[in-house]
Each structure stands twice: as structure tokens, then as C-alpha cells.
C-alpha positions as protocol buffer text, in pm:
chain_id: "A"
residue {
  index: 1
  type: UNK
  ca { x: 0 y: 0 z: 0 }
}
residue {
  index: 2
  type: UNK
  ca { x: 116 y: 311 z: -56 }
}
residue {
  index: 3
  type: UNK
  ca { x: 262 y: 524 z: 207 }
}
residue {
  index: 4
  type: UNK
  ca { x: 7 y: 870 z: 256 }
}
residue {
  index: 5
  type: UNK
  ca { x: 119 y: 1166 z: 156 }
}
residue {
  index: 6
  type: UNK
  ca { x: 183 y: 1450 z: 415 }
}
residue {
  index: 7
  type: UNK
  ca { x: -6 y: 1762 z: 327 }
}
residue {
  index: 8
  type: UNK
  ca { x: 354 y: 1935 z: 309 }
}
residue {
  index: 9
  type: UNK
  ca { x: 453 y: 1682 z: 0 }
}
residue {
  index: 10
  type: UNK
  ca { x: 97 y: 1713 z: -129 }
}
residue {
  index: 11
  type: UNK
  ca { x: 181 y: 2102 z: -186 }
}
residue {
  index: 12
  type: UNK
  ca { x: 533 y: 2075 z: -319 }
}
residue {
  index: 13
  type: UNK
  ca { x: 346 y: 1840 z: -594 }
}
residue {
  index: 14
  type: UNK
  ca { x: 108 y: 2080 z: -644 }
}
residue {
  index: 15
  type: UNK
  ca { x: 408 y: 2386 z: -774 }
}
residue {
  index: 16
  type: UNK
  ca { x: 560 y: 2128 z: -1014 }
}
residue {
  index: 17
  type: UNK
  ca { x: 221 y: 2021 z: -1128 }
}
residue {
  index: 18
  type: UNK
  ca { x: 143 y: 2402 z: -1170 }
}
residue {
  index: 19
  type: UNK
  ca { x: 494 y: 2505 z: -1372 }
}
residue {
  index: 20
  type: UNK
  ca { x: 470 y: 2149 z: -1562 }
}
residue {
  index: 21
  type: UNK
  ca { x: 106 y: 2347 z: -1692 }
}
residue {
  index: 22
  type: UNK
  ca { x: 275 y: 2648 z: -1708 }
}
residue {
  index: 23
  type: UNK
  ca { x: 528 y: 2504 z: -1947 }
}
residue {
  index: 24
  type: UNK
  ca { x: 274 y: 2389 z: -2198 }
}
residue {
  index: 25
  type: UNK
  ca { x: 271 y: 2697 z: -2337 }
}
residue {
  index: 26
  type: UNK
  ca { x: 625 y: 2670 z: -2549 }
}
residue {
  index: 27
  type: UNK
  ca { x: 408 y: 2432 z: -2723 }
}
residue {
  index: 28
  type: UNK
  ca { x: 129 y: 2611 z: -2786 }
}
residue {
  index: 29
  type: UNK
  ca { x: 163 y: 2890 z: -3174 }
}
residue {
  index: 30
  type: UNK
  ca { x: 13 y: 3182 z: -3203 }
}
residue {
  index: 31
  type: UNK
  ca { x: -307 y: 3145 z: -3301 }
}
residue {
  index: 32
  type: UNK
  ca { x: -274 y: 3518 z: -3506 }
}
residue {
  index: 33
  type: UNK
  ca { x: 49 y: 3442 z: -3683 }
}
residue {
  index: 34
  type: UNK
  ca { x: -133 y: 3184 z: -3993 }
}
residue {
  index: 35
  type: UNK
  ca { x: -281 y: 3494 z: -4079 }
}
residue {
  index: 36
  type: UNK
  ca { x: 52 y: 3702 z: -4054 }
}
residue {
  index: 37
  type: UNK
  ca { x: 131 y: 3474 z: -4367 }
}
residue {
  index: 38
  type: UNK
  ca { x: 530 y: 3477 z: -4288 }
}
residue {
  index: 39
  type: UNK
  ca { x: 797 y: 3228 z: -4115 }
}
residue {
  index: 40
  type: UNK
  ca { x: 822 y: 3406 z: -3825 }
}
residue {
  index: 41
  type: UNK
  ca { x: 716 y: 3171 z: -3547 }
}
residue {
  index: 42
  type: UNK
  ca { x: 605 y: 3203 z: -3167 }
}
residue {
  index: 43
  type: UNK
  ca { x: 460 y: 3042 z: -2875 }
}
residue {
  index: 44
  type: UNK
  ca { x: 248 y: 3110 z: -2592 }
}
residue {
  index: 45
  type: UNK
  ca { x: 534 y: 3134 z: -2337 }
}
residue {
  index: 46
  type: UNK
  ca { x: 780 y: 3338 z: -2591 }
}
residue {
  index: 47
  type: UNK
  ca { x: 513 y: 3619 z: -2591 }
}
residue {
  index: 48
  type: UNK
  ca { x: 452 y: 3578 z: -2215 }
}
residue {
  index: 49
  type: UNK
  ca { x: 818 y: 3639 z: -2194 }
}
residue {
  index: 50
  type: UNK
  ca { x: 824 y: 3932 z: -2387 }
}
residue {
  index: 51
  type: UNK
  ca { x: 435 y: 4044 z: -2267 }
}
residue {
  index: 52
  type: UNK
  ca { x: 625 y: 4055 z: -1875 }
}
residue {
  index: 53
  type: UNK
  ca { x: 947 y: 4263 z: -2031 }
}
residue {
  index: 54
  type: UNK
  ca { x: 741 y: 4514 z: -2144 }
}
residue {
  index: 55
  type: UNK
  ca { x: 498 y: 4507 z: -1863 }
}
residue {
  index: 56
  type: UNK
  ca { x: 796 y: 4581 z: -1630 }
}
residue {
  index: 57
  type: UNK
  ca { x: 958 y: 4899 z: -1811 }
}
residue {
  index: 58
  type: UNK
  ca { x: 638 y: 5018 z: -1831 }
}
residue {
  index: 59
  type: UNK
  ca { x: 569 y: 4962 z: -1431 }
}
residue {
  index: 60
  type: UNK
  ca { x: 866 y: 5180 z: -1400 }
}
residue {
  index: 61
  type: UNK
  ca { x: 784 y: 5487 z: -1540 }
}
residue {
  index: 62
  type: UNK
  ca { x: 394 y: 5550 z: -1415 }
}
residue {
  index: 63
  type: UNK
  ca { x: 396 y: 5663 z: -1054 }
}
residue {
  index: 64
  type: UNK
  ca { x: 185 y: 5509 z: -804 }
}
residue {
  index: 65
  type: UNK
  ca { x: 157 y: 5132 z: -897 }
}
residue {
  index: 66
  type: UNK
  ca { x: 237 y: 4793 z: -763 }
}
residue {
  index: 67
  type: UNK
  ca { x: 526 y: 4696 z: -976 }
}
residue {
  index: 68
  type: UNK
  ca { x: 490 y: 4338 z: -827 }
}
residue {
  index: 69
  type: UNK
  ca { x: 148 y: 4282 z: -947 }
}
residue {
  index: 70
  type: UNK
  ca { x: 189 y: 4435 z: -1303 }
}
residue {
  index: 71
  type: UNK
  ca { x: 472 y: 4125 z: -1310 }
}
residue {
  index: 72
  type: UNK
  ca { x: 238 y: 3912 z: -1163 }
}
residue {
  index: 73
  type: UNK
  ca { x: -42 y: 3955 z: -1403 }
}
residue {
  index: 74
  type: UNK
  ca { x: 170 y: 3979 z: -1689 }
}
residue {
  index: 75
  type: UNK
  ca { x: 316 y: 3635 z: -1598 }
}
residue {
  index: 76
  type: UNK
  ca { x: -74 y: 3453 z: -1568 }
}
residue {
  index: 77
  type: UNK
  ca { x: -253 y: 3615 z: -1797 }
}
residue {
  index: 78
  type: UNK
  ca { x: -202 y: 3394 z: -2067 }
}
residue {
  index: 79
  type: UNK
  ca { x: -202 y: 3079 z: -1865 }
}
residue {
  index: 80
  type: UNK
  ca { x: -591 y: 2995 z: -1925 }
}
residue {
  index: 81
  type: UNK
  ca { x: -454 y: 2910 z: -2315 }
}
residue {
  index: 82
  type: UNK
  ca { x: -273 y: 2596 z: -2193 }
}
residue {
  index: 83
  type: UNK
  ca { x: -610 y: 2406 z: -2137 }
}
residue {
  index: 84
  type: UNK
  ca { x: -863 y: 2653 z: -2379 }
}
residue {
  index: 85
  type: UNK
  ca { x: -592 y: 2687 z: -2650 }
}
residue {
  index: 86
  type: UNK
  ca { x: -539 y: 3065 z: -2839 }
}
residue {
  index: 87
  type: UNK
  ca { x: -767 y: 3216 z: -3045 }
}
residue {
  index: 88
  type: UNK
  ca { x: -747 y: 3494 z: -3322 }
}
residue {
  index: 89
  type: UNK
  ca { x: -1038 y: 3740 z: -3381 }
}
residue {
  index: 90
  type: UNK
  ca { x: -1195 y: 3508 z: -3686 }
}
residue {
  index: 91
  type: UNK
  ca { x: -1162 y: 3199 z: -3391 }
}
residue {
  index: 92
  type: UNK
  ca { x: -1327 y: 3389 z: -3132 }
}
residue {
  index: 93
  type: UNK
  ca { x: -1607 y: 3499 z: -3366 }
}
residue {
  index: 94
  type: UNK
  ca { x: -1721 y: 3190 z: -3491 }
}
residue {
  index: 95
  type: UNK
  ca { x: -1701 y: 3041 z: -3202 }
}
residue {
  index: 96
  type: UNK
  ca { x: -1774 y: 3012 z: -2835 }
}
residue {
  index: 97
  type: UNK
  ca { x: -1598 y: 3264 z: -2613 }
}
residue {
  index: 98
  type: UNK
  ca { x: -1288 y: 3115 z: -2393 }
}
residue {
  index: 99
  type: UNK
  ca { x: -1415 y: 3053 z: -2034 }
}
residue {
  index: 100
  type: UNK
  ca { x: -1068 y: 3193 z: -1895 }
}
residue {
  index: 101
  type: UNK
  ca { x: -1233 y: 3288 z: -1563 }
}
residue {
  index: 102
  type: UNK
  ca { x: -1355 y: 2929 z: -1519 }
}
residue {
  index: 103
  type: UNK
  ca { x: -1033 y: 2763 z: -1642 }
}
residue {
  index: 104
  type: UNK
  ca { x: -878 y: 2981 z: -1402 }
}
residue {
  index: 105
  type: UNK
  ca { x: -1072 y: 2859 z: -1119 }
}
residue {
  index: 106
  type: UNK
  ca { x: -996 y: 2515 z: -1214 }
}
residue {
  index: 107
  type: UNK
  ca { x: -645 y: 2559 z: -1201 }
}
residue {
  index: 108
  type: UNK
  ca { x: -654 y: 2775 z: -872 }
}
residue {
  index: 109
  type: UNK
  ca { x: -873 y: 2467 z: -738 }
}
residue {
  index: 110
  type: UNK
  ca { x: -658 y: 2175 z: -913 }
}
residue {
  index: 111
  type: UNK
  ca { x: -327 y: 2249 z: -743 }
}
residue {
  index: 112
  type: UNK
  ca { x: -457 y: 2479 z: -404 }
}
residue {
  index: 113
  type: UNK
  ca { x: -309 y: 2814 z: -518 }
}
residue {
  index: 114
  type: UNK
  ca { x: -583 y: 3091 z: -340 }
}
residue {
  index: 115
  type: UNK
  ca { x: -244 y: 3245 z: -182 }
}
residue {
  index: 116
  type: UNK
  ca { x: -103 y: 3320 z: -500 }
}
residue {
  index: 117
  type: UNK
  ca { x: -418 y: 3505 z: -617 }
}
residue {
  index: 118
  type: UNK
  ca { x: -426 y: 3389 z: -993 }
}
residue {
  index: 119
  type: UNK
  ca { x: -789 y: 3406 z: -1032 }
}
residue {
  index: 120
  type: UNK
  ca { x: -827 y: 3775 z: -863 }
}
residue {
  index: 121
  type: UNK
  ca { x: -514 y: 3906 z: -1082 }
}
residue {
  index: 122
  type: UNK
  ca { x: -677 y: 3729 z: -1432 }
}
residue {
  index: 123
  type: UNK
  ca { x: -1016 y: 3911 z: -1314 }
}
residue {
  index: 124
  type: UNK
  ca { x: -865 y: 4249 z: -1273 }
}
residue {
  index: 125
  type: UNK
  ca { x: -617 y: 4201 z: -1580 }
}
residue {
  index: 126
  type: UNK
  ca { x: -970 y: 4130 z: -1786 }
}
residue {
  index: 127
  type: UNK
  ca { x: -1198 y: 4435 z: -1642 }
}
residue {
  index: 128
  type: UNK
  ca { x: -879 y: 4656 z: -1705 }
}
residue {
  index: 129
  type: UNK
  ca { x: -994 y: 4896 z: -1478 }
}
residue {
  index: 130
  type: UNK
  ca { x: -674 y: 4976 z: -1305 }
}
residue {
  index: 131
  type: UNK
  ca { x: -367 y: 5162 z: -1362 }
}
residue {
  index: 132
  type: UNK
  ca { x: -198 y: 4807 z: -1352 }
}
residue {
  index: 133
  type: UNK
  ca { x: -426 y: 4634 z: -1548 }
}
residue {
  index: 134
  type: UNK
  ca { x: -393 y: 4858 z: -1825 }
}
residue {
  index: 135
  type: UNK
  ca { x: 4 y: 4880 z: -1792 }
}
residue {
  index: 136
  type: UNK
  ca { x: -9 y: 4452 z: -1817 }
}
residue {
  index: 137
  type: UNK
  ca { x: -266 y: 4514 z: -2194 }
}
residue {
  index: 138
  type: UNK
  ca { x: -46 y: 4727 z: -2335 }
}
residue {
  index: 139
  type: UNK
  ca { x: 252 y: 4538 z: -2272 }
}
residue {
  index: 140
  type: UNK
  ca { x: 70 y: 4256 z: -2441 }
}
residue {
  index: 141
  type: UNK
  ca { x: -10 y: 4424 z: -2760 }
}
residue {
  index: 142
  type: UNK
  ca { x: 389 y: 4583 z: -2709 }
}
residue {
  index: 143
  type: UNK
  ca { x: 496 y: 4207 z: -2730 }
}
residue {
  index: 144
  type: UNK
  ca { x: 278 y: 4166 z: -3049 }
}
residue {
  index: 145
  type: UNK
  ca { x: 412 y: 4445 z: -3212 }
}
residue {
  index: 146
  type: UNK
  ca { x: 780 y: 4260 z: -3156 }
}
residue {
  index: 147
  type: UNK
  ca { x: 633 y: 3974 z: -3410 }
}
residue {
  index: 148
  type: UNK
  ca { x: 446 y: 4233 z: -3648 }
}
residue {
  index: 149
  type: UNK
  ca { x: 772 y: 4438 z: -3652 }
}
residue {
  index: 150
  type: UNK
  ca { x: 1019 y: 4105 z: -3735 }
}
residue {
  index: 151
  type: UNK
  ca { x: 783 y: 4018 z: -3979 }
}
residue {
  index: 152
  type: UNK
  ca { x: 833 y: 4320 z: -4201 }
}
residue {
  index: 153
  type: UNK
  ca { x: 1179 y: 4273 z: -4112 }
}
residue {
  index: 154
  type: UNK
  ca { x: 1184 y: 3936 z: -4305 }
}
residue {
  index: 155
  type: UNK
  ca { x: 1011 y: 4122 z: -4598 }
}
residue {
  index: 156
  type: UNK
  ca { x: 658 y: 4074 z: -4555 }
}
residue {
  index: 157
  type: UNK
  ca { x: 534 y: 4411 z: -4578 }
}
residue {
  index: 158
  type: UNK
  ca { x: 166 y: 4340 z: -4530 }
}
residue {
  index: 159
  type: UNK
  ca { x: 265 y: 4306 z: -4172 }
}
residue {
  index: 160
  type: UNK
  ca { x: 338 y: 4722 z: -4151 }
}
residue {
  index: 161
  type: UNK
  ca { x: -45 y: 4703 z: -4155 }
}
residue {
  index: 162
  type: UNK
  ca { x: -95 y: 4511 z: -3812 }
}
residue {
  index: 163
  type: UNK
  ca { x: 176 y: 4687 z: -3665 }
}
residue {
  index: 164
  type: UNK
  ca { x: 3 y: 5025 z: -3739 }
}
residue {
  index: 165
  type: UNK
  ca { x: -317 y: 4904 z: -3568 }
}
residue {
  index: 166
  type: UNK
  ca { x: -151 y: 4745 z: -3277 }
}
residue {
  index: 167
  type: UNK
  ca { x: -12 y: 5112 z: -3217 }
}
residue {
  index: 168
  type: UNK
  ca { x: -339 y: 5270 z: -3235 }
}
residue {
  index: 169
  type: UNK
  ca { x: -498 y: 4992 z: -3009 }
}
residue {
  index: 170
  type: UNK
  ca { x: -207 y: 5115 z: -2701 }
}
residue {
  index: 171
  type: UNK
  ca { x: -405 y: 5326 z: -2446 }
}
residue {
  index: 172
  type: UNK
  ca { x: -159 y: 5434 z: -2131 }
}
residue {
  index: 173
  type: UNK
  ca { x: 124 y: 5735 z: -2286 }
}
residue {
  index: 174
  type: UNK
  ca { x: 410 y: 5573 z: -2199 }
}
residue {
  index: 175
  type: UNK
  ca { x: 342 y: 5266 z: -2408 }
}
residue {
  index: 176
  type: UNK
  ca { x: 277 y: 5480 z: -2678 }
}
residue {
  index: 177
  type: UNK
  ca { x: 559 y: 5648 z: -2684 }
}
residue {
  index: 178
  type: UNK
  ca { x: 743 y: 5281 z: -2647 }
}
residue {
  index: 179
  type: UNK
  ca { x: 487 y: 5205 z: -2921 }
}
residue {
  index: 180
  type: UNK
  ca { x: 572 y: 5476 z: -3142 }
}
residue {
  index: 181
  type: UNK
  ca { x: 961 y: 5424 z: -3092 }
}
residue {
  index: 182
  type: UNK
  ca { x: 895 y: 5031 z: -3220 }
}
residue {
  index: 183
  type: UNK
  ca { x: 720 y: 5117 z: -3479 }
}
residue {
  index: 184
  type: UNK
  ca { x: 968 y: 5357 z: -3638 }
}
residue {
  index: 185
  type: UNK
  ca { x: 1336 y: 5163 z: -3527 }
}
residue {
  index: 186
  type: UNK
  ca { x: 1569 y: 5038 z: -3744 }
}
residue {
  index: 187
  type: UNK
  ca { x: 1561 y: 4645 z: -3529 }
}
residue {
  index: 188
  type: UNK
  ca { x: 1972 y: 4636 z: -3621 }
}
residue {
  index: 189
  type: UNK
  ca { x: 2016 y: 4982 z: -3489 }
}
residue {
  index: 190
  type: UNK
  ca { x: 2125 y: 4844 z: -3111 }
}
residue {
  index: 191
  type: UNK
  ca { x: 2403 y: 4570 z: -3257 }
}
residue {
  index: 192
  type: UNK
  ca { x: 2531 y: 4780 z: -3494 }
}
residue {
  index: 193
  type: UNK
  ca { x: 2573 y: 5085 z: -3231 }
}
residue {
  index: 194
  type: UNK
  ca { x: 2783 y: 4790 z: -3039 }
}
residue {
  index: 195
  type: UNK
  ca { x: 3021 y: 4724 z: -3312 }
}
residue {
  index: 196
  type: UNK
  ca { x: 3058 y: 5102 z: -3395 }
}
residue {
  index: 197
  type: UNK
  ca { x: 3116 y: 5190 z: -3004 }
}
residue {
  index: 198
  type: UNK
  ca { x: 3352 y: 4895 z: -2900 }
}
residue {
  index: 199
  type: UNK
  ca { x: 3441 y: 4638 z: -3156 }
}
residue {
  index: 200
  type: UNK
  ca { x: 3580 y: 4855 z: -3400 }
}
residue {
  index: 201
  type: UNK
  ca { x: 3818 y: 5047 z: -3146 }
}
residue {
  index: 202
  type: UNK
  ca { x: 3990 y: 4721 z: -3101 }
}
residue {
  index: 203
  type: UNK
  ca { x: 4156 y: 4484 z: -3320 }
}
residue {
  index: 204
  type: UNK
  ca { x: 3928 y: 4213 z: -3302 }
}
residue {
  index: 205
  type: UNK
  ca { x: 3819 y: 4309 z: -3650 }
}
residue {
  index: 206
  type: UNK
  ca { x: 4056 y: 4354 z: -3994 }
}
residue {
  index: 207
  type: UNK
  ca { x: 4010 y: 4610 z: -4268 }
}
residue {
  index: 208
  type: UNK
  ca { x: 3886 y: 4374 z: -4455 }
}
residue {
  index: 209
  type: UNK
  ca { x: 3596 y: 4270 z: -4252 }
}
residue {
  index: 210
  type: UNK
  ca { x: 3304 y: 4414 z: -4405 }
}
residue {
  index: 211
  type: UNK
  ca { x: 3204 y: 4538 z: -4074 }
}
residue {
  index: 212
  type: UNK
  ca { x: 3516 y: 4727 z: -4035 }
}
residue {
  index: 213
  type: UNK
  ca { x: 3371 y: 4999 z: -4261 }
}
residue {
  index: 214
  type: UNK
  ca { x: 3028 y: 5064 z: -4107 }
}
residue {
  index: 215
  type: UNK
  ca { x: 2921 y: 5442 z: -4159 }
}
């Protein structure tokens, strides 16, 4: 027979249950990019990643907000996609809308997390009626614009399209201005200033490198 667990080893199962989940979404594609019509490619937890980078800088400049939350949020809000899948706007409107409050409440329920607060942060993130709230949906459509912005990068020039509406769609004035600075960049710009600044002050390149000669 097998020896009862103690309520201590019933909760450490519970986290790696709950980040075995959470790791479901590297396997999980963008429901939007088919549409994007490029090879760019990207999961759930690559635009998580780059959802909670944004979500942070932007924590940083508005005053009076819980940075710790706006991580928080950014880091769930996604997580309801690992058992409803994603959706694009021709999914959701043929067909039923994604119960991510309910899914939520499974998963709170499935592995005893009420301390962590998933379901109250995925509720707030979803009314975005707060200053944090709105910080953590314009970080999402910032990490958006990241794969709209690569795709035109790799040619596809249709893409300038959905990056010009993800701009309009930003709402707080500091993600515009992020917004605005994305959508205008040169993506090499920050590499190349590298080379410029160090690499070509030292010997590590030749004159004959066609790097040597950057303007």
C-alpha cells in the first residue's frame, strides 16, 4: 500500500504540477500568426516572456503602482490558453468565447493556489480597470508588435499594416511612446551601435571585414 502523503509533500506536488502546466505553453503557436502569412514563429510562453518585459519597463515609469502585481499579471494572464488553447479574432467569432475565468478557477482549485491570487489578478487584468491592469494590456499588444515588426523585417510588408493598428490599439502614454519608438526603429540599430562603439576600437576586427567599414 502506498505510504500517505503529508499535506507538506501534497503542496510541493502541487508547484511542479502548476509550472509542468505552465510550461505547456512553449508548445502552444500563435493562433494570429497563420494569418501574418510569414515564417516568423512564436509560442504562448515566448510572448509571455516578452508580454512581462514590457509590462515591467512600463511599471517603472507610471507613478503610483504595484510593480509586483503588473509582473504578476503579466506572468498569468495567458495561462488559461494551456487548457482553452489561443484564439485569433476570426476563432473567437465563430465560435464560443474562452471561459478563462472558469479555467482559471480550475487551475486555482486543481493544485490549491488561493495564496497566489491567480484568479483575482486574471479578473482584474480582464476588467482593465486599473492603472496596472492597463500597464499589463499594453505590454501585451507591445509584445505583439515585436512579431508584427520582425515580420516586415523578413520582408513581408503586409505586416506594416498590423503593426500600425496594434499602435493605435495602445491606451496608457508611456506605451505609446514605447509604441511609437517600435514602430519607427531600425531592429539592427542596437548591434550595430555595439560594433561602432567597442568592436571597431579594437583589433578584433581587420580592414577587410566588411564590418570594419560601417558608416
Amino acid at each position: 500500500m502506498a505510504k500517505k502523503k503529508s499535506s507538506q509533500e501534497k503542496e510541493t506536488e502541487n508547484l511542479i504540477k502548476l509550472v509542468l502546466e505552465f510550461r505547456l505553453l512553449k508548445y502552444i503557436p500563435r493562433a494570429c500568426l497563420p494569418y501574418l502569412k510569414n515564417i516568423v514563429s512564436e509560442n504562448i510562453a515566448e510572448h509571455t516572456f516578452y508580454t512581462v518585459i514590457f509590462a515591467w519597463l512600463l511599471g517603472k515609469t507610471e507613478k503610483e503602482v504595484n510593480q509586483e502585481k503588473i509582473i504578476k499579471m503579466a506572468l498569468i494572464h495567458d495561462l488559461p490558453e494551456v487548457r482553452g488553447g489561443d484564439k485569433n479574432l476570426i476563432n473567437k467569432f465563430y465560435s464560443q468565447p474562452l471561459n478563462e475565468l472558469r479555467i482559471m478557477e480550475d487551475v486555482v482549485k486543481d493544485y490549491q493556489l488561493k495564496d497566489l491570487e491567480f484568479l483575482k489578478l486574471l479578473k482584474e487584468f480582464k476588467k482593465e480597470k486599473t492603472k496596472e491592469s492597463k500597464i499589463v494590456r499594453d505590454a501585451d499588444i507591445l509584445a505583439q508588435m515585436l512579431v508584427e515588426k520582425e515580420s516586415i523585417d523578413m520582408g513581408n510588408f503586409k505586416a506594416k499594416r498590423w503593426l500600425s493598428t496594434s499602435l493605435k490599439r495602445l491606451k496608457t502614454k508611456n506605451a505609446k511612446r514605447l509604441g511609437k519608438a517600435l514602430y519607427e526603429i531600425d531592429t539592427d540599430k542596437w548591434w550595430l551601435e555595439i560594433v561602432k562603439k567597442y568592436i571597431l576600437k579594437t583589433e578584433f576586427l581587420s580592414s577587410q571585414d566588411p564590418f570594419f567599414h560601417l558608416p
